[in-house]
C-alpha positions in Angstrom: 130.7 181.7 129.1 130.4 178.9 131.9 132.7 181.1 133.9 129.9 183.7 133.6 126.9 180.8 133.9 128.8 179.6 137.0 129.0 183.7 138.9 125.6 183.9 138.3 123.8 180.7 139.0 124.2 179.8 142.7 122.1 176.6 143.5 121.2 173.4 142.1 118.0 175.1 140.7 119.2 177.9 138.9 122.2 175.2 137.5 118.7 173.2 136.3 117.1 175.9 134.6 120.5 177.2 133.3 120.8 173.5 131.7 118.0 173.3 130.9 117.9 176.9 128.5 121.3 175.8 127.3 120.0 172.2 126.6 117.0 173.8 124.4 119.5 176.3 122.8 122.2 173.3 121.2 120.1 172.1 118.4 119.2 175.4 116.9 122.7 176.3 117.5 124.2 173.2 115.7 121.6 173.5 112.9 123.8 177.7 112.2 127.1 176.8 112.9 129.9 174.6 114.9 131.8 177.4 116.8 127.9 178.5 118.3 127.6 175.0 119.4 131.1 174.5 120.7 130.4 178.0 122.8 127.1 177.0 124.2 127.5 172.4 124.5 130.8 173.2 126.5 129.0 174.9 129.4 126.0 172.6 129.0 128.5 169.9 129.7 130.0 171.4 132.4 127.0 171.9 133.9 125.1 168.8 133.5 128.9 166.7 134.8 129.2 169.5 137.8 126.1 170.1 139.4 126.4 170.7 142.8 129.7 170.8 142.8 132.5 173.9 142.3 133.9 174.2 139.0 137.8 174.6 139.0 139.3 177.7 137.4 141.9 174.8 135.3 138.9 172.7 133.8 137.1 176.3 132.9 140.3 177.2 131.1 141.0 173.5 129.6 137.6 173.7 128.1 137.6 177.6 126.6 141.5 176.3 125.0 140.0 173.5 123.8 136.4 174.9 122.8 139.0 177.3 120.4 141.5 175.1 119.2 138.5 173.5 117.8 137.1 175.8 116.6 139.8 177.3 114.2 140.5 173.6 113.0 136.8 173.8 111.6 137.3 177.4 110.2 140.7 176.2 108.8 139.3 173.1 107.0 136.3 175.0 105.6 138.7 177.7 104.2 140.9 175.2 103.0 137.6 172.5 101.2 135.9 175.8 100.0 139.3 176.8 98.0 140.1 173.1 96.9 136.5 172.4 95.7 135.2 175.6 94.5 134.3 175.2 90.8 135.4 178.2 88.4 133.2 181.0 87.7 131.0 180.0 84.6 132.2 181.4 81.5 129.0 184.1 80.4 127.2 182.7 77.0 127.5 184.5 73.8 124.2 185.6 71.9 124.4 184.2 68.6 124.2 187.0 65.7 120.9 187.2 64.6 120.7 187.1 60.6 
């Protein structure tokens, strides 16, 4: 995604108003889920660190590996606490015989 942002946003203003979409978008996106967040903070960052300067192919790449990595260690662990701590199914209650 910030290779993308990066193609398509030539200039310290479009960089700004790139940041600053990205910037707005974070908190809704942390509020749904961690891997939305990883995808759009990791260009955020980039951008707000970089501006005005070229991004490397390497430090693209670093982060995307990275962004991942992280991202199936929180998928992993949620899998894994949602097995250990789910509670068993309640056992359905019998009507009592009426008489």
């Amino acid at each position: 995604m910030a290779a993308l942002i990066f193609a398509v946003a030539n200039g310290p203003i479009a960089l700004g108003i790139t940041a600053a979409v990205l910037g707005a978008l974070v908190p809704v996106a942390r509020m749904r889920s961690y891997l939305l967040y990883a995808i759009l903070s990791a260009p955020l960052i980039l951008v707000v660190q970089d501006i005005g300067k070229p991004i490397q192919a390497s430090l693209l790449i670093d982060r995307l590996v990275a962004t991942m990595i992280g991202g199936a260690i929180v998928i992993a662990l949620n899998i894994a606490f949602d097995r250990l701590f789910t509670l068993a199914p309640p056992t359905p209650h019998r009507a009592s015989p009426k008489g």
